[in-house]
C-alpha positions as CSV (number, residue, x, y, z in Angstrom):
1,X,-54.2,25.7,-26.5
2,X,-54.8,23.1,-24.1
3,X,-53.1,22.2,-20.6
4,X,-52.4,18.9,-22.5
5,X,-50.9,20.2,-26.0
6,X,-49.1,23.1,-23.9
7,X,-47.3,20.2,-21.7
8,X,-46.6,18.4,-24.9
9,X,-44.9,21.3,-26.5
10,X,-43.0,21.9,-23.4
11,X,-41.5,18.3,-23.4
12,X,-40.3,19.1,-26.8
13,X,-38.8,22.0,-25.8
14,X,-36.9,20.4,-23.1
15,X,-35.6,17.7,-24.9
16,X,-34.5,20.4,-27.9
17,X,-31.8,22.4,-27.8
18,X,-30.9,26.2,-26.8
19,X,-31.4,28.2,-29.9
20,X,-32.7,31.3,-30.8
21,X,-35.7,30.9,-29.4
22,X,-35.2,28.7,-27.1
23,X,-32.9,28.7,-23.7
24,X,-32.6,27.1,-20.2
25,X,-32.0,28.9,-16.9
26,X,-31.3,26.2,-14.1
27,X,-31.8,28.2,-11.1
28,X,-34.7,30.8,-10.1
29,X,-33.7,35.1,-9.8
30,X,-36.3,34.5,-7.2
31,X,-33.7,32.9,-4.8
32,X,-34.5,34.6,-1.2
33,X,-31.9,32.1,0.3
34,X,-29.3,33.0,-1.7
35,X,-29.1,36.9,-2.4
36,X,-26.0,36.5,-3.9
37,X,-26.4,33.5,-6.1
38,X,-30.2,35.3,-6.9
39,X,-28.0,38.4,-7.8
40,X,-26.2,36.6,-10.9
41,X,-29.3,34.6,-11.8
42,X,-31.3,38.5,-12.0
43,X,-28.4,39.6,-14.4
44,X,-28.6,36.3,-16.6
45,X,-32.2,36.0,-16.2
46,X,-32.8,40.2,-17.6
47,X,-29.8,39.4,-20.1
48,X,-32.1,36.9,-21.4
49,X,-35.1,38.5,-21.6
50,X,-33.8,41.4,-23.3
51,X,-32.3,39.6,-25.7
52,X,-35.5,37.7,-26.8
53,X,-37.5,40.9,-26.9
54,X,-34.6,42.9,-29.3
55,X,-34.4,39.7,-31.1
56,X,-37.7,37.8,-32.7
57,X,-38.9,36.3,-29.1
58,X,-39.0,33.1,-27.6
59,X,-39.2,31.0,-24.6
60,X,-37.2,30.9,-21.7
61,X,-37.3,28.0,-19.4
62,X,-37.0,28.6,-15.6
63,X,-35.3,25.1,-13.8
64,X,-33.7,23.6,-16.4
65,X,-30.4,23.0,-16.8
66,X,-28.7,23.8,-20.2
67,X,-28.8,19.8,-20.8
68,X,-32.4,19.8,-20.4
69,X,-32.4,17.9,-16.7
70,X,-35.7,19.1,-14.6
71,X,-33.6,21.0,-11.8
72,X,-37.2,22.8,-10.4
73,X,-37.8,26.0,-8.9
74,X,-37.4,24.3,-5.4
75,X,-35.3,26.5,-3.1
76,X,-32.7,24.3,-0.9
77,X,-35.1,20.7,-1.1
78,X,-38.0,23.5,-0.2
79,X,-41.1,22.7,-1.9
80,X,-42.5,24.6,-4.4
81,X,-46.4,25.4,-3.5
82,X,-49.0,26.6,-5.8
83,X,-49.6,29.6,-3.9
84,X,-45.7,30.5,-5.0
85,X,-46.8,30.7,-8.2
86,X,-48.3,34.0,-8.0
87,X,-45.6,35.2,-5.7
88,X,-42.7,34.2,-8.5
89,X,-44.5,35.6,-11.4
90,X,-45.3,38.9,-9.5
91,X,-41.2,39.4,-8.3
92,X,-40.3,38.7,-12.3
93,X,-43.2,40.7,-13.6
94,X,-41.5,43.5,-11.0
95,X,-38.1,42.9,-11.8
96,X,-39.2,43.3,-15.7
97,X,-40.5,46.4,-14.7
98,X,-37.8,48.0,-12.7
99,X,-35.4,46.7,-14.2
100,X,-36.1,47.0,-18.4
101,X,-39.1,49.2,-17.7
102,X,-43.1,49.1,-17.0
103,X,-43.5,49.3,-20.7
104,X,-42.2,45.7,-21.7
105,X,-44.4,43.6,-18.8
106,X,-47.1,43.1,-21.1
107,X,-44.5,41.3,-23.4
108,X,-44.4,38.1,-21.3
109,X,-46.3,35.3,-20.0
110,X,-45.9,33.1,-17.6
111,X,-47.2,29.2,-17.5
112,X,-46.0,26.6,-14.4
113,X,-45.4,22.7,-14.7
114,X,-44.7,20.3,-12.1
115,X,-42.7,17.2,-13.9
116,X,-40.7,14.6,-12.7
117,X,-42.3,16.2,-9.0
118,X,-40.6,18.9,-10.0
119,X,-41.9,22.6,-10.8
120,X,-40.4,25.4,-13.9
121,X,-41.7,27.9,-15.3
122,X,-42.0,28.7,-18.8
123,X,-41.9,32.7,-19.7
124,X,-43.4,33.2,-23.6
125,X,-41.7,36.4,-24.5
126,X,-42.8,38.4,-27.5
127,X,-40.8,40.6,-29.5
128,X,-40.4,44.1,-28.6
129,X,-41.2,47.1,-31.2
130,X,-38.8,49.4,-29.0
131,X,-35.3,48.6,-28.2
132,X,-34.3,46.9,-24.4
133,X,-31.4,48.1,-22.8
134,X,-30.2,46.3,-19.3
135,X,-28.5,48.6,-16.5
136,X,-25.8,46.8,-15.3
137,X,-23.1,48.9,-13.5
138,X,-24.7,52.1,-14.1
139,X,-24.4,51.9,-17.9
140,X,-27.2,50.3,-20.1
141,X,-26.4,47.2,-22.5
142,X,-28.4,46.1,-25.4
143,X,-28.3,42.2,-25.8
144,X,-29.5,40.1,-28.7
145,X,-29.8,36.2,-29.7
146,X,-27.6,34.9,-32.0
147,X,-28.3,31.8,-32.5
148,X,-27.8,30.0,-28.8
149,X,-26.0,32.8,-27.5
150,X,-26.4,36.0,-25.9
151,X,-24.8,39.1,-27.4
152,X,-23.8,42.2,-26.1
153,X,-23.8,45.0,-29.0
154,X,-20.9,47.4,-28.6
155,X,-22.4,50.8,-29.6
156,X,-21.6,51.1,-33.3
157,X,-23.1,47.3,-33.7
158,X,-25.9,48.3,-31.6
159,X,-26.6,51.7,-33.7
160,X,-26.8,49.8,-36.7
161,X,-28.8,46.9,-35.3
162,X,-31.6,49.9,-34.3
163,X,-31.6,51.4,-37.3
164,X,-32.0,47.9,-39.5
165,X,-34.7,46.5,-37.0
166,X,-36.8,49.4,-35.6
């Protein structure tokens, strides 16, 4: 796909709404300013992930707001450079890794935009054959989509979710 037709097909998605495939996280897990603010947004940010990979995939849009305003990746009015590019998509490819494991990396894919002089970051993530669990508190949680919304399976859902879908 071209640069155009992938920018086009990102405008649509902004102006959609959140949906199973589709959802908006205003402000980056990549916020070095803000440990504990990039704390929450690692926690949403995984939560999210996860959820597209145990569910059928999707797209998950980095500086946007859950009205679909252009927020950017901008830190504090800082500007966001071309070389961060490579920097951001290397501390989320990590944070995959360590995080949900080194197996489910090769399950996303990262594309930049600058609109409205603004940058975001679209993550394409595939669906997972295996199931995703996120730590959180030293337990692990398995999230799906449900339409717009994130789902936490309590154990006997989540048993029965793995046996119907794996």
């Amino acid at each position: 796909m071209s640069k155009k037709e992938r920018l086009k097909n990102l405008k649509t998605l902004i102006n959609s709404s959140e949906n199973q495939q589709l959802a908006f996280l205003s402000t980056s897990p990549c916020d070095l300013k803000q440990p504990k603010a990039a704390a929450t947004t690692e926690k949403e940010f995984l939560k999210s992930v996860a959820s597209f990979m145990n569910s059928g995939g999707g797209n998950l849009l980095i500086g946007v707001d859950k009205g679909g305003a252009i927020i950017g990746l901008e830190n504090g009015g800082q500007r966001f450079k071309k070389s961060d590019r490579k920097r951001f998509s290397d501390y989320i490819g990590q944070l995959i890794s360590d995080k949900l494991g080194p197996q489910f990396c090769s399950l996303t894919s990262y594309h930049f935009y600058k609109l409205d002089k603004k940058h975001i970051c679209q993550i394409e993530i595939s669906k997972s054959d295996i199931p995703v669990y996120v730590p959180i508190n030293s337990s692990y949680h398995m999230y799906i989509r449900v339409g717009d919304i994130i789902r936490n399976l309590n154990l006997h859902e989540m048993l029965e979710y793995i046996e119907s879908r794996y």
